[in-house]
C-alpha positions as CSV (number, residue, x, y, z in Angstrom):
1,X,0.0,0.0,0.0
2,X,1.3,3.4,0.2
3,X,1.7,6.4,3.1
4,X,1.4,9.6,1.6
5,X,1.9,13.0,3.0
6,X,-0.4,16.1,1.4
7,X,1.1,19.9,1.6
8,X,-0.5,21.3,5.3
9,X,-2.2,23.6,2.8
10,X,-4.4,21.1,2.2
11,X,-4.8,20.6,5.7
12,X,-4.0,16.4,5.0
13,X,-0.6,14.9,4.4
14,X,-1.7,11.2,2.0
15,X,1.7,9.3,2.8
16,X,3.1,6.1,1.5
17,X,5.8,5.2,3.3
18,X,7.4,2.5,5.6
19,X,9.1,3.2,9.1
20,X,11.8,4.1,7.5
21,X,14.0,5.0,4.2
22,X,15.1,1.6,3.7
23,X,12.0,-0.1,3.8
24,X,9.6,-0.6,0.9
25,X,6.4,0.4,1.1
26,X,2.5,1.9,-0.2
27,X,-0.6,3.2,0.9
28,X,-2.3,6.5,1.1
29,X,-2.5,7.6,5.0
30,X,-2.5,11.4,7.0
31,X,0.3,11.8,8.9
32,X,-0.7,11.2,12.7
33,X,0.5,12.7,15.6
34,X,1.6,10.7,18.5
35,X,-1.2,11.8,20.5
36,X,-4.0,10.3,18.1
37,X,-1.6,7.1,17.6
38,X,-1.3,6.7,20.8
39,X,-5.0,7.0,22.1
40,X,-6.6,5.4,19.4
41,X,-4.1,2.7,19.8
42,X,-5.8,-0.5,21.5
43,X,-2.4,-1.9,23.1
44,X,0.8,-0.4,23.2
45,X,4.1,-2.8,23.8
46,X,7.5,-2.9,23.4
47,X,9.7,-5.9,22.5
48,X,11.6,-8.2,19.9
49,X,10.4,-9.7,16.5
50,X,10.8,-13.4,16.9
51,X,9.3,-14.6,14.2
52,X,7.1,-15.3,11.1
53,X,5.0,-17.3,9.2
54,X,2.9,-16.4,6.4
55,X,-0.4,-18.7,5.5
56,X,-3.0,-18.6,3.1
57,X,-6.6,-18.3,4.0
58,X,-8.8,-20.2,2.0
59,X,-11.7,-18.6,3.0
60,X,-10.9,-15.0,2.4
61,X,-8.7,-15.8,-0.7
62,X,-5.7,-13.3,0.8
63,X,-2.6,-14.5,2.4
64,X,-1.7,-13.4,5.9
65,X,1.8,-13.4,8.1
66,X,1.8,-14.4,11.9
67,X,4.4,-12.1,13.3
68,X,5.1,-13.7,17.1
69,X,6.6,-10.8,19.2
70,X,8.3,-11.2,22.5
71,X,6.6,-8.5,24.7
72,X,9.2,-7.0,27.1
73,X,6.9,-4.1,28.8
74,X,3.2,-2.8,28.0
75,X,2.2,0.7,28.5
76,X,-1.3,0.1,27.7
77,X,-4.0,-2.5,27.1
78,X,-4.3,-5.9,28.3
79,X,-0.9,-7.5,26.7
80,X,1.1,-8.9,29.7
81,X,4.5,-10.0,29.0
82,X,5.2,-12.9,26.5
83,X,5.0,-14.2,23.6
84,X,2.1,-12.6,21.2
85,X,0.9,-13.4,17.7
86,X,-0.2,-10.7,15.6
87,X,-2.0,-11.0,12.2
88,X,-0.9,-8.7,9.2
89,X,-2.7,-8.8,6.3
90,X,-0.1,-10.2,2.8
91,X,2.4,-12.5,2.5
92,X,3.3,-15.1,0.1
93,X,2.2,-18.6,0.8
94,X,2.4,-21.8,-0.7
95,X,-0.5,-21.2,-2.1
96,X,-0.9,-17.7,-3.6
97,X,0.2,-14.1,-2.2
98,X,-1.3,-11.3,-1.1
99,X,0.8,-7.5,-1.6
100,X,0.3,-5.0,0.4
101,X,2.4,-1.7,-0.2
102,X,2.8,0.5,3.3
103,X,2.8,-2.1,5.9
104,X,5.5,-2.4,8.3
105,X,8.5,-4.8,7.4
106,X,8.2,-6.6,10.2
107,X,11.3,-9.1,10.5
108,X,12.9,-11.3,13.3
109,X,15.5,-9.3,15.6
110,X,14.0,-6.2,15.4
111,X,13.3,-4.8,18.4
112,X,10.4,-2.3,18.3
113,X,7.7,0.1,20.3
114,X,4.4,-1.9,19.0
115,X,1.3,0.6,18.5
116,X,-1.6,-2.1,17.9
117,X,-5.4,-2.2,17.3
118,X,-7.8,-5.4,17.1
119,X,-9.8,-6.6,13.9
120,X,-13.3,-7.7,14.4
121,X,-12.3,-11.0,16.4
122,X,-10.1,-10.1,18.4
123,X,-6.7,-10.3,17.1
124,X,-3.9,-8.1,16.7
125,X,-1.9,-6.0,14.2
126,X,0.1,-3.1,14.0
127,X,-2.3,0.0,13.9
128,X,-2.4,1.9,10.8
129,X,-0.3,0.1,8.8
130,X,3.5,1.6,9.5
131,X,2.4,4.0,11.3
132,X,2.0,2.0,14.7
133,X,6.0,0.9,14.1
134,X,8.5,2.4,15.6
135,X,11.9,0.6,15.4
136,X,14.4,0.8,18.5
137,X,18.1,1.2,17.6
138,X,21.5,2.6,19.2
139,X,22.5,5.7,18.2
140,X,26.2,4.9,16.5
141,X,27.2,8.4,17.8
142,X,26.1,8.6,20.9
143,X,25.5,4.7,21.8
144,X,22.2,5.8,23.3
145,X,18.8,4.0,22.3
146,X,16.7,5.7,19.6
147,X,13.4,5.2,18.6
148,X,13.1,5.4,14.3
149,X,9.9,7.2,13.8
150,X,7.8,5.8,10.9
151,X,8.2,8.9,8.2
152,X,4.4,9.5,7.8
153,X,4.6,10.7,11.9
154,X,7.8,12.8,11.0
155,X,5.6,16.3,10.2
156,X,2.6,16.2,11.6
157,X,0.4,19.6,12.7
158,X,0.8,18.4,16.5
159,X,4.9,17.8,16.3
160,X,6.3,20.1,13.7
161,X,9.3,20.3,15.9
162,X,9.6,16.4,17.1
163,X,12.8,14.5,16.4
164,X,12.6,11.8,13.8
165,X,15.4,9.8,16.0
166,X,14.0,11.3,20.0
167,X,15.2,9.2,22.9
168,X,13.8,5.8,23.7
169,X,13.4,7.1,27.2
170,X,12.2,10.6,26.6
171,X,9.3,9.2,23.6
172,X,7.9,6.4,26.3
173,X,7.4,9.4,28.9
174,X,5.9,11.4,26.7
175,X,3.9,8.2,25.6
176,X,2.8,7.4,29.0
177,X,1.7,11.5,29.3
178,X,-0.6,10.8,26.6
179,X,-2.1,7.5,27.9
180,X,-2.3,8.6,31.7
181,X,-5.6,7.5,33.0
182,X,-7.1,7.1,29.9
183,X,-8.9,3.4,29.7
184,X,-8.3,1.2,26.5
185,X,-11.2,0.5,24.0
186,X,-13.1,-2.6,24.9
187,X,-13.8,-5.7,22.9
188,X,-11.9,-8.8,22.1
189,X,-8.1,-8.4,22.4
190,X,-6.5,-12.8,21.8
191,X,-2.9,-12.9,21.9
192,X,-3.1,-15.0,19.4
193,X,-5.4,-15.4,16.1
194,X,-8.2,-18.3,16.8
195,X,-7.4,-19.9,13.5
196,X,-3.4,-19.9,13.9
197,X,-3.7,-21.2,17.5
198,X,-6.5,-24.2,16.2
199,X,-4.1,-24.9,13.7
200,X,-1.5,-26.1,15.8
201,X,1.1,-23.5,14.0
202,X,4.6,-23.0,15.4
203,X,6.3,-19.5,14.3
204,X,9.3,-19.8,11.8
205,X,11.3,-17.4,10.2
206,X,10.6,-16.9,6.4
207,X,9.0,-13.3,6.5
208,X,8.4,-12.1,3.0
209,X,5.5,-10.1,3.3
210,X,7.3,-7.4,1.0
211,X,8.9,-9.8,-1.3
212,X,9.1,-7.9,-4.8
213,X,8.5,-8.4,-8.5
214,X,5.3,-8.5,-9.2
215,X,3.4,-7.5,-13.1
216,X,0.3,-8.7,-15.1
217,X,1.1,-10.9,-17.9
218,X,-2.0,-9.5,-20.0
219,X,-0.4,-6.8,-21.9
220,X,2.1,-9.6,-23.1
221,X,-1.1,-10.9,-25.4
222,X,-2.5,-7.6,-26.1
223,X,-5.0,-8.6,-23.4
224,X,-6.5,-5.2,-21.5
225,X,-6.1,-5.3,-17.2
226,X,-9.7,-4.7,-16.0
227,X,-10.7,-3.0,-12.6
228,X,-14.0,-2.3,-11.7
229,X,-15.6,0.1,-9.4
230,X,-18.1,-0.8,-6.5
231,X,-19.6,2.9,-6.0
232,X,-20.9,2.3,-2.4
233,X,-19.5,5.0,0.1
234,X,-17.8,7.3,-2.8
235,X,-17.6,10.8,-1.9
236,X,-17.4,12.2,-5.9
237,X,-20.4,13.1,-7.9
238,X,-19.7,10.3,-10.2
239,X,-19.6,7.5,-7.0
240,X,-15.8,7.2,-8.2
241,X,-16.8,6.4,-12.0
242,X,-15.3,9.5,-13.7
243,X,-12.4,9.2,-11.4
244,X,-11.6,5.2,-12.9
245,X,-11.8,6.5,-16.3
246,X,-9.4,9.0,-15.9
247,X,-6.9,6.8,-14.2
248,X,-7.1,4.2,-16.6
249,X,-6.8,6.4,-19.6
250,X,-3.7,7.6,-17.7
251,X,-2.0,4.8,-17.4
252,X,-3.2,3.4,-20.9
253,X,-1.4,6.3,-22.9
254,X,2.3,5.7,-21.9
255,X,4.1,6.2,-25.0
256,X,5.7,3.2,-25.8
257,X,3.9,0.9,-23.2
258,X,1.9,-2.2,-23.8
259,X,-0.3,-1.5,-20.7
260,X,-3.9,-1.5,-21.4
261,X,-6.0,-0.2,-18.4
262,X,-9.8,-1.1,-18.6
263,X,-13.1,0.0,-16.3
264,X,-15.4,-3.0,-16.8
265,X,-18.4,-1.8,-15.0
266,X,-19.6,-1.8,-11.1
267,X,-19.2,-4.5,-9.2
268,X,-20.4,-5.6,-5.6
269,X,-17.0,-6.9,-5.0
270,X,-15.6,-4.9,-1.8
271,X,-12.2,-4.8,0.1
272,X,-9.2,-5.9,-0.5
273,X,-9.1,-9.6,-1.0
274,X,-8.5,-12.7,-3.6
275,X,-12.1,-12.8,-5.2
276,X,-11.3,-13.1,-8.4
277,X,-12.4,-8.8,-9.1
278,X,-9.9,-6.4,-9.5
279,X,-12.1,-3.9,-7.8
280,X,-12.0,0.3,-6.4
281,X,-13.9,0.4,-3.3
282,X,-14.9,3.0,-0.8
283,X,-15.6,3.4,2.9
284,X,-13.2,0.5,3.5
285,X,-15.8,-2.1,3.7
286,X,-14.6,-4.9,5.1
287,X,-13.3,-3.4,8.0
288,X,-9.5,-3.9,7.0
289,X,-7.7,-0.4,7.4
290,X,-7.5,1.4,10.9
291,X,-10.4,4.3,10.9
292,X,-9.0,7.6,11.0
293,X,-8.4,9.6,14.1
294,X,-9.0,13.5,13.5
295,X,-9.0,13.2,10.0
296,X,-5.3,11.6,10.0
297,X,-4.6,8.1,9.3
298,X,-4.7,5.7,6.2
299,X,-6.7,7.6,3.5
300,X,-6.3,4.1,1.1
301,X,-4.8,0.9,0.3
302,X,-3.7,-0.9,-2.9
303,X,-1.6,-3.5,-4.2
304,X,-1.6,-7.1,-5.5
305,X,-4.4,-8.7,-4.0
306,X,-3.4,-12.1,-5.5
307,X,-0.3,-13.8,-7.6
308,X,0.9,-16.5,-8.8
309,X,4.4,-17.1,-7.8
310,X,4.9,-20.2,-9.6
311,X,4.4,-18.1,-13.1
312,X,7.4,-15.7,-13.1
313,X,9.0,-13.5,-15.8
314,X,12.5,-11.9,-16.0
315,X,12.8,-8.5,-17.2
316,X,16.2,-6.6,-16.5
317,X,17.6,-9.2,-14.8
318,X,15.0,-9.2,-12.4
319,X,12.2,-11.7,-11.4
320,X,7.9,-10.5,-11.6
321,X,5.6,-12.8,-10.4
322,X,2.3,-12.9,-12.4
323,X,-0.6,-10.8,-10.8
324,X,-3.8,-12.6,-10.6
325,X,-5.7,-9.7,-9.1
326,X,-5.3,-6.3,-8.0
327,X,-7.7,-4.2,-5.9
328,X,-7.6,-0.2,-4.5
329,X,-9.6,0.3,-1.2
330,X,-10.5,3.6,-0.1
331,X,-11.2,4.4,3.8
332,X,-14.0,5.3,5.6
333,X,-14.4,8.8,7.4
334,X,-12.0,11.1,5.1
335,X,-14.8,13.1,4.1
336,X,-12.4,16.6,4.4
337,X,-10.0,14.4,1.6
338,X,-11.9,12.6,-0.3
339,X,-14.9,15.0,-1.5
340,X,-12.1,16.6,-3.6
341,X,-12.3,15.0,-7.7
342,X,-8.8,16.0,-8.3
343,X,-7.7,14.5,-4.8
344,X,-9.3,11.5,-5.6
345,X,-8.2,10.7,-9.1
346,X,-4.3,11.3,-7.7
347,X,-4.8,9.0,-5.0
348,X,-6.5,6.2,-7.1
349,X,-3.9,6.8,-9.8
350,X,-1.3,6.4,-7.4
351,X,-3.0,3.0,-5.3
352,X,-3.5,1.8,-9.0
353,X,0.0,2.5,-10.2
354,X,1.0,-0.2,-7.0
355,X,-2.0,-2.6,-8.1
356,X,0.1,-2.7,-11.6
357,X,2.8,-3.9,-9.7
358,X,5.0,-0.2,-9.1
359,X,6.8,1.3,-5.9
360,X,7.6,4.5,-5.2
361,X,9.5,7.6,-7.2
362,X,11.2,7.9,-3.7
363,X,10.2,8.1,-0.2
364,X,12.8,10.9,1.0
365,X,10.6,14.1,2.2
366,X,13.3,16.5,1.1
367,X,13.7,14.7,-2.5
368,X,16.3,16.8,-4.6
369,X,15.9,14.9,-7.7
370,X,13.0,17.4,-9.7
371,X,12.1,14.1,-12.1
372,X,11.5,11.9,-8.7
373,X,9.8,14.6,-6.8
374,X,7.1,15.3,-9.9
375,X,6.0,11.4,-10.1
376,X,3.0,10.9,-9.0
377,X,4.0,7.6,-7.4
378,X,6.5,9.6,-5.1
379,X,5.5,9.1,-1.6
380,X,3.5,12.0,-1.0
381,X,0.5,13.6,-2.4
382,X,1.3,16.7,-4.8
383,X,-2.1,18.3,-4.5
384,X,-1.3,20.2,-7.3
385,X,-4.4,20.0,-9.7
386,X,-2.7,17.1,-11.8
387,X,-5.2,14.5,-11.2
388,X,-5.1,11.4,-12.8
389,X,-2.0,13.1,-14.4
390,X,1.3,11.1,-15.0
391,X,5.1,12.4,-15.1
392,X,8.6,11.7,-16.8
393,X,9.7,8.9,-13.5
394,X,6.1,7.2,-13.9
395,X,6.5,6.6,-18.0
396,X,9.8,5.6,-17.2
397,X,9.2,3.2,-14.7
398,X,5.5,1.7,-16.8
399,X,7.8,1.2,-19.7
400,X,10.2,-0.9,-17.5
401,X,7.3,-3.1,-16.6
402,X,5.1,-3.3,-19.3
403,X,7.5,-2.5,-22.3
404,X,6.0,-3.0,-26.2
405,X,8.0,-6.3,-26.8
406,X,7.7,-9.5,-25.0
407,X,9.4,-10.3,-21.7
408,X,12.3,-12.5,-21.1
409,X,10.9,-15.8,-20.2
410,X,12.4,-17.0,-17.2
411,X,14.1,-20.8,-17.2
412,X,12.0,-23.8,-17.1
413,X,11.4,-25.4,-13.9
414,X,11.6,-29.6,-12.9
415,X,9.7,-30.4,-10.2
416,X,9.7,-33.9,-10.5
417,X,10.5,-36.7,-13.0
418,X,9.0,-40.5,-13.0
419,X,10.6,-43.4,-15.5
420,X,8.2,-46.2,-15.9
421,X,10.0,-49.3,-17.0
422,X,6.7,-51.3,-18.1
423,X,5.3,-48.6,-20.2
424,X,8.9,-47.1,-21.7
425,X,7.9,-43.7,-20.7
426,X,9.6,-41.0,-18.7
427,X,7.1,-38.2,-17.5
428,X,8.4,-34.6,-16.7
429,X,6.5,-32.5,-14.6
430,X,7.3,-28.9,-13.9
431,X,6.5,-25.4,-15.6
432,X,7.5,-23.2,-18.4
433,X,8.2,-26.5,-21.1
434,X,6.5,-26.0,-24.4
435,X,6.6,-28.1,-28.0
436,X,10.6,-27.0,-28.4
437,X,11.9,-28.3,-25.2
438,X,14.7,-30.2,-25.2
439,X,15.6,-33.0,-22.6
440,X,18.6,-34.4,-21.1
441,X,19.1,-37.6,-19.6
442,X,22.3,-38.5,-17.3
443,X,24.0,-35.9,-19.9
444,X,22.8,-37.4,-23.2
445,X,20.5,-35.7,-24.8
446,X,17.2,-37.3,-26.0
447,X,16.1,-37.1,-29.8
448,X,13.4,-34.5,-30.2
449,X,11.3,-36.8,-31.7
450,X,10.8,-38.9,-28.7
451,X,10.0,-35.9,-26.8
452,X,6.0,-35.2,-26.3
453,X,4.9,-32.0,-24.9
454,X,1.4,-32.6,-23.3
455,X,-0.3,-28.8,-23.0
456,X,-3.0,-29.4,-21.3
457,X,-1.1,-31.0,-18.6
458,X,2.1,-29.0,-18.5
459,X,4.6,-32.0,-19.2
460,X,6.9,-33.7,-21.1
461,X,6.7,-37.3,-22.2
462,X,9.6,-39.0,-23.5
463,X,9.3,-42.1,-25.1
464,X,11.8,-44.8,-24.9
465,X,13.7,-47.6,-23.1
466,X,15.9,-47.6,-19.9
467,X,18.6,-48.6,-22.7
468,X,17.1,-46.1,-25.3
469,X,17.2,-43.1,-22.5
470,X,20.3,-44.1,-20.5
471,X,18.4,-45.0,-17.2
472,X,20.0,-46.5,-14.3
473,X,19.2,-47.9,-11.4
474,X,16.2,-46.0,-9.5
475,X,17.2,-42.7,-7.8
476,X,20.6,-42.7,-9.5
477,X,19.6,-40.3,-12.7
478,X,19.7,-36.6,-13.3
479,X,17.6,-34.8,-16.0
480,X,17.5,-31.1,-17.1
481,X,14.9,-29.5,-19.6
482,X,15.9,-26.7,-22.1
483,X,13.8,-24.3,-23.6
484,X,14.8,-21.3,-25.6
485,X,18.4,-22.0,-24.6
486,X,17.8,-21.5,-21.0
487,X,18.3,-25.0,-18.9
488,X,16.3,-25.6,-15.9
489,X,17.5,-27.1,-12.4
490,X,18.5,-30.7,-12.2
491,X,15.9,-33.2,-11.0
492,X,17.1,-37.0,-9.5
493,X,14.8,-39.8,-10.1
């Protein structure tokens, strides 16, 4: 998602940024001040990252990491000391992924000053995204402890003058100030997710909730990327329909760009999750984003809502993951933001620009580079009238993605390879073969016209003897697949 900061002219500051330079992130937010983090916030606790897990929740369709936390102190809410769970929203599963720009890279060792809120049952997460994440390091200079103040929290009307590094002992006093006497929200707090706890999990490391490549393969076939727009809670006269069009005109007329962006309609598809609709919703309707505090907060979300991992492209020498599904969420309760139509069609272009699989220009508030400054997908809101408007860095970086020509296919991949002596058939099963593959046996390579490639099935079947093929004894061989003169891994059978 992304954190996005608007000028304090526009009384709003739409951020998209992480809790810190070197972290990715992407979601629209208002800056908050540590006064409405800390009182909205249902538990606040410091400790250590021990570890995560990330699982895939067939019911929702979105992927979700566990993040257990060792909880050293808590300054408010009922979170004793001790191992917690909490439940972030993305990851990438075994069985599909879930990208969400903006929320807090979250990895084991870090020690950190948790802000956190409950969903609807009871379990927790990091409030607002980033925001609620403040990292605890030692000062190389001084060898004191800092706190590392998420950047959306940096410039904020209540601490203009605040320190982005303060004190680790002079932030939790002026935390506990704030909190003095003042109960915590009631409702459902679980230390751990219902579901992860029935499931009989155990925490491991493998956090890759921000793990990134990610494109559509459609413009690769000419094929146009749809979204759709659910109007219910949109603030615009047009319920957010003139708003879509404009964005996906935008990002349809990059000169030299295969990108074809599409508007198929309403839907009654909602929130950010795997349904099979990329869809724009508004007044966050499935409860998933923190609800603003004084007009500050997350203003929206977008990302990848769903990939495949296993279908992966290489452009540039890098690696994209196909996206499945995309999907732009809008909060609830912005109504000083998000009754503006120019607002509006800068935020969506810029939540869309992360549904097509793009970061940000840059994240540094006092940017020198003009060309990354003017992007719209540069962290913060411009404000400036431009709209659905695009710039030099955002052409540059939708032409990296989504260039006229085809992508570099990436190798082919052997999962796992079967001889059957009876039948004189060895069977290949893996991804990216196709009719010109070429297959290798203990180092010999087979004649192509004893090589089958079934389609429908996504393998190879070669035909021939243990003699004919060079197969030896059972678990002794090696085979390798070739296509378009990149070889794949070796497989044993």
């Amino acid at each position: 998602m992304t954190q996005r900061r608007l000028p304090f002219a526009l009384l709003a500051c739409i951020v998209t940024v992480l809790s810190a330079a070197h972290e990715a992130d992407a979601t629209t937010i208002v800056a908050m001040s540590d006064e409405n983090l800390a009182l909205s916030a249902r538990a606040i606790v410091e400790g250590r990252v021990e570890s995560t897990e990330c699982l895939w929740s067939a019911e929702e369709s979105v992927a979700y990491s566990y993040v257990t936390i060792d909880v050293e102190r808590s300054y408010k809410g009922d979170v004793p000391p001790g191992l917690v769970v909490l439940k972030q929203l993305g990851g990438t599963a075994e069985l599909g992924s879930t990208e969400i720009f903006g929320a807090p890279s979250l990895a084991p060792g870090q020690r950190a000053i948790f802000f956190l809120n409950t969903d609807r049952e009871g379990a927790l997460h990091v409030a607002h995204l980033s925001l609620g994440f403040f990292r605890v390091e030692s000062d190389p200079a001084t060898g004191e402890e800092v706190v590392v103040r998420p950047a959306a929290t940096l410039a904020t009307a209540d601490d203009l003058a605040a320190s982005d590094r303060p004190r680790r002992l002079e932030f939790l006093a002026s935390i506990r100030a704030i909190v003095d006497g003042k109960a915590a929200a009631e409702g459902p707090l679980r230390l751990a997710p219902v579901e992860y706890v029935h499931a009989g999990h155990l925490p491991h490391e493998n956090f890759t909730f921000l793990q990134p490549g990610f494109r559509w393969f459609e413009p690769d076939s000419g094929a146009t990327v749809r979204f759709s727009v659910n109007p219910a809670g949109a603030l615009t006269p047009s319920r957010g329909a003139d708003e879509a069009r404009a964005t996906a005109d935008s990002w349809s007329s990059v000169p030299g760009s295969s990108l074809r962006v599409g508007i198929a309609g309403t839907t009654s598809a909602a929130g950010f999750r795997g349904d099979g609709v990329s869809a724009i919703s508004f007044g966050d309707p499935l409860g998933q984003i923190d609800p603003p505090v004084n007009c500050q907060g997350v203003v929206a979300i977008g990302g990848v809502s769903s990939a495949d991992p296993s279908r992966k492209v290489s452009i540039g020498g890098k690696q994209f993951a196909r996206i499945l599904e995309g999907d732009v969420v809008f909060n609830t309760g912005f109504d000083c933001i998000l009754s503006s139509e120019e607002i509006v069609e800068e935020v969506m272009t810029h939540e869309i620009g992360h549904a097509l699989g793009l970061g940000h220009s840059s994240e540094d508030p006092d940017e020198a580079d003009p060309v990354l400054h003017a992007a719209t997908m540069y962290f913060a809101v411009h404000g400036d009238g431009r709209g659905a408007g695009l710039e030099q860095d955002d052409f540059d970086a939708i032409r990296f993605l989504y260039a006229g020509g085809q992508p570099e296919p990436s190798a082919p991949v052997v999962e796992r390879a079967a001889f059957n002596a009876e039948k004189g058939r060895l069977t290949i099963m893996g991804r990216g073969f196709d009719d010109d593959a070429t297959v290798t046996v203990n180092g010999r390579e087979v004649a192509p016209e004893s090589v089958r490639f079934v389609a429908a099935k996504g393998r190879l079947k070669v035909s021939g003897s243990a003699v004919d093929l060079g197969i030896g004894p059972a678990g002794q061989n090696a085979v390798t697949v070739t296509v378009g003169g990149r070889v794949s891994n070796v497989a044993s059978f």
